[in-house]
C-alpha positions in Angstrom: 85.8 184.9 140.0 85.5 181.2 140.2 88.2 178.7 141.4 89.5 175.8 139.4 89.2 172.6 141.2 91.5 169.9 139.5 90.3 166.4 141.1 93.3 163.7 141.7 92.8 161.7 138.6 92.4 164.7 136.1 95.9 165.9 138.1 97.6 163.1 137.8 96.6 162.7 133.7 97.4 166.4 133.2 101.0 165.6 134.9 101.3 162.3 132.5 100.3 164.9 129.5 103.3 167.2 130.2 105.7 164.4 131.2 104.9 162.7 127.5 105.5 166.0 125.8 109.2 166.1 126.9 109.6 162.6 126.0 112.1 162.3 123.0 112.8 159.2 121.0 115.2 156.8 122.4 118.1 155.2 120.4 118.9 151.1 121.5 122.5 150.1 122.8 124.7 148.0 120.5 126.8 145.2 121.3 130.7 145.3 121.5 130.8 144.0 117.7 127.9 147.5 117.1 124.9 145.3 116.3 121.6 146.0 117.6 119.5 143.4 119.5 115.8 142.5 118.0 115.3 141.2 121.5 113.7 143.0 124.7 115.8 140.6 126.9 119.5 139.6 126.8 118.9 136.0 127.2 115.4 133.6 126.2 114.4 132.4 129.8 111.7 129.7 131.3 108.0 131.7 130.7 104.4 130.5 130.7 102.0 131.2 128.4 98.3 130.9 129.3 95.9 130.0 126.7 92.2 131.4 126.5 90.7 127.6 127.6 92.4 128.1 131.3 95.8 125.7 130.5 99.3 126.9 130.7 102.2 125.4 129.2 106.0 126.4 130.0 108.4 127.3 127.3 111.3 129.4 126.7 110.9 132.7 125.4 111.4 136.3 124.3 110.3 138.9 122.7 111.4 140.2 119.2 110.6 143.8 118.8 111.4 143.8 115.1 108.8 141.9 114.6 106.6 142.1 117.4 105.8 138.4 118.1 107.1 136.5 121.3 109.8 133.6 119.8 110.2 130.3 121.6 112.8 128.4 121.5 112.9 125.0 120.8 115.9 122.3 120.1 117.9 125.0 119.5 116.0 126.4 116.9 113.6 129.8 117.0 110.2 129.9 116.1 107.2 132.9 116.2 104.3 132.3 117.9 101.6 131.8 115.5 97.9 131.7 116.7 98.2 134.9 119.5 93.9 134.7 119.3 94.5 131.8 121.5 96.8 133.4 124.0 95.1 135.0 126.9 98.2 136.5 128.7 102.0 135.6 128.6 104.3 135.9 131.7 107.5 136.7 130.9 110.6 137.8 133.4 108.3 139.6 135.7 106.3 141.3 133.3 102.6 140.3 132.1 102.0 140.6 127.9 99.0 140.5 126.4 98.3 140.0 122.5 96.9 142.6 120.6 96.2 142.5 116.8 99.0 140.8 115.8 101.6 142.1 118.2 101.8 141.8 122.1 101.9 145.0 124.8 103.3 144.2 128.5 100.3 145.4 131.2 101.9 148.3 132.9 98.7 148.9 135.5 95.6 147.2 135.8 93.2 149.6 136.4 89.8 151.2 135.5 91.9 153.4 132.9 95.1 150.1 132.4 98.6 150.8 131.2 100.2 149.2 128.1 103.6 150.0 126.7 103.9 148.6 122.9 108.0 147.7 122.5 109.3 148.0 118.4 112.3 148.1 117.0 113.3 148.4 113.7 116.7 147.1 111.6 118.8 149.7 110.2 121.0 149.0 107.4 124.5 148.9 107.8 126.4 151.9 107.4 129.2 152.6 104.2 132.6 152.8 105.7 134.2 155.9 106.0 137.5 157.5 106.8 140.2 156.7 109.6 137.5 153.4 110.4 134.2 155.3 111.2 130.8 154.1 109.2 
């Protein structure tokens, strides 16, 4: 009879592969007036993008997970970043993003075998009222 020898990595992978399986979906919170936020953050806050060519600029941001692009903000206005082939890696409230196809993923672990976690969201429509004020 032969013994099974399970080495740390291909433990720790078959752990991860009956974690996910338990996994269920999650549902977002909604504000006091019930809407749902498009945003991963509460507020936009001071980030830096760094571009493929080495330079870094400063901008405020966040991420929309409707539509998964980072929005800055600018005179009070909010725009989508356009051009993500040019972004090497966005820092944004403690987390690292980097674009992929036409979305971004945050960089869980940096390994030989990295982590990425891809954040969407979608918008619901609003419900039809119902009795004694439920939707």
């Amino acid at each position: 009879m032969k013994k099974l020898i399970i080495g740390l990595n291909e433990g720790i992978a078959i752990f991860l592969l009956i974690i996910l399986s338990f996994t269920s979906p999650v549902t977002a919170q909604t504000n006091s007036d019930g809407s749902s936020p498009q945003f991963l953050y509460p507020d936009f806050t001071k980030s830096t993008v760094r571009m493929k060519n080495g330079q870094s600029q400063n901008t405020i941001l966040n991420y929309n997970t409707v539509s998964e692009k980072m929005v800055y903000q600018k005179d009070d206005k909010l725009y989508d970043m356009v051009n993500t082939e040019m972004i090497d890696t966005v820092f944004l409230q403690d987390s690292k993003f980097v674009p992929v196809g036409k979305g971004f993923y945050e960089v869980l672990l940096v390994a030989p075998v990295a982590l990425f976690v891809q954040y969407k969201g979608e918008i619901a429509p609003p419900g039809t009222p119902a009795g004694y004020g439920g939707t």
